[in-house]
N, C-alpha and C positions, 0 to 999 in steps of 0.2 A: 313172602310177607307174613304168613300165617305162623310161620315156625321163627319168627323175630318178636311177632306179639306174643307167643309160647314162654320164649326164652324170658322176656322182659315181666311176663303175670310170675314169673316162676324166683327170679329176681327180688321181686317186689314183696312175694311171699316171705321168701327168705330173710332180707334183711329185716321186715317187720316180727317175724317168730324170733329174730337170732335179738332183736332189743328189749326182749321178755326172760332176762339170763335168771329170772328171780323163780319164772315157773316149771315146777315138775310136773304139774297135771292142770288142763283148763279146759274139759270138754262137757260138751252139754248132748243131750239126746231132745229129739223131738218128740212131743207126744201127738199120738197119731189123731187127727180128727178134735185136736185140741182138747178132749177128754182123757183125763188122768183119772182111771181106775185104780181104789186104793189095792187091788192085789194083785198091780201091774209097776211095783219098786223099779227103778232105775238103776241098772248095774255100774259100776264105774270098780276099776283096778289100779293101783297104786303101785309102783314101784320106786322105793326107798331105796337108796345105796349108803347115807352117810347118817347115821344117827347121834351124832357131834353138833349138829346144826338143831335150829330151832324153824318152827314151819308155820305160818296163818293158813288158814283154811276158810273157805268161802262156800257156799251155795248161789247157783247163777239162776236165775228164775228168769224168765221171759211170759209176760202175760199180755190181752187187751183189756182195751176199757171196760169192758162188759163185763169183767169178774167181779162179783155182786160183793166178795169181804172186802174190809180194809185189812188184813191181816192172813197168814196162811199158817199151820201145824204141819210142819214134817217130823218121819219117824224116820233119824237116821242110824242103818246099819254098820255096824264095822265088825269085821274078820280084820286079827290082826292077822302079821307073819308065823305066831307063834299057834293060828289058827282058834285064839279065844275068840268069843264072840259076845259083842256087846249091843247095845239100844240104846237111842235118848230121844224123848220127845221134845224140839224147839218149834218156836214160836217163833214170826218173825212178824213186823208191821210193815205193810204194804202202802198205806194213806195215812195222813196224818186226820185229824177231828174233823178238818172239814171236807176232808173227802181226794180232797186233792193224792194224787199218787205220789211217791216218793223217791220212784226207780228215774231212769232216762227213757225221756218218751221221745218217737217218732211216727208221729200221725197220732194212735191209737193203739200201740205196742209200746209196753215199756219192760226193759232192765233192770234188772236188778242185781248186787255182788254184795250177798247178804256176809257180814262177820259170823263165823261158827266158831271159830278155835284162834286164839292169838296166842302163838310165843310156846307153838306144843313142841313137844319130842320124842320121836317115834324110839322104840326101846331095842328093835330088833331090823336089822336091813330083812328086804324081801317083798311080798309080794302084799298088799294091803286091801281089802277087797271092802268097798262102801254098797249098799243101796238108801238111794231116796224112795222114800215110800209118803205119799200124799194122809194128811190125817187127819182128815177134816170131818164133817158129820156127815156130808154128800159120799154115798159110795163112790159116787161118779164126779170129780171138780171140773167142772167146764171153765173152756178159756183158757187155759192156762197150755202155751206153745212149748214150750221147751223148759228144762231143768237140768245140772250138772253141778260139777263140783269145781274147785280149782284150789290147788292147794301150792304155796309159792316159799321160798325160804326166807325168815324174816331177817329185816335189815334193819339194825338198830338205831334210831335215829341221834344218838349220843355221839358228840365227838371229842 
């Protein structure tokens, strides 16, 4: 019985990853003790094959209620293939005025798939190397469980 419930979680994985044909990359790392120290960036690696296509790019945040901003500052890193390296500091809003969050909540955790990059194109196949780095004023951002990236090929909605 155990090796039928096995086969079937495994299954169930499968067809739900294989109806996501849109993503190259959607992972998130947890942070430990739900403190994000800012000189503790989040690695995440890319691997491009086709630079013909065009690609959105996300930030996945996962936070609870108790994160005191409406909003968060990430510094995000990029090494390209060609091994240049770049910086940007974004902003994203987390609540709207009245406080209310803006992610998907369940309980007291909410979601977030913040828009970073629409409709980019990578210049070179190979290996792409991101960190999130937290940039807020707190050395230390409490509450805040998990952050990753997800980068997916876009599909034009024109027909």
């Amino acid at each position: 019985m155990k090796k039928v419930g096995c086969i079937a979680l495994f299954l169930i994985g499968f067809f739900l990853s294989s109806c996501d044909k849109q993503r190259i990359v959607d992972e998130n790392k947890t942070i430990e003790g739900d403190a994000w120290y800012y000189k503790n960036p989040l690695p995440f690696d890319v691997i491009i094959n086709d630079t013909n296509k065009y690609y959105n790019m996300y930030v996945n945040l996962r936070l609870d209620a108790d994160y005191k901003y409406s909003n968060i500052f990430l510094m995000l890193h990029k090494t390209d293939a060609n091994k240049n390296k770049s910086k940007e500091r974004i902003e994203f809003t987390l609540a709207d005025e009245t406080g209310q969050w803006l992610g998907n909540g369940l309980g007291d955790v909410y979601d977030y798939q913040l828009p970073t990059y629409e409709k980019i194109k990578f210049n070179k196949t190979g290996n792409y190397h991101y960190e999130l780095e937290q940039n807020m004023r707190d050395d230390t951002l409490m509450h805040i469980k998990a952050a990753g990236i997800r980068i997916e090929e876009w599909m034009s909605t024109e027909k």
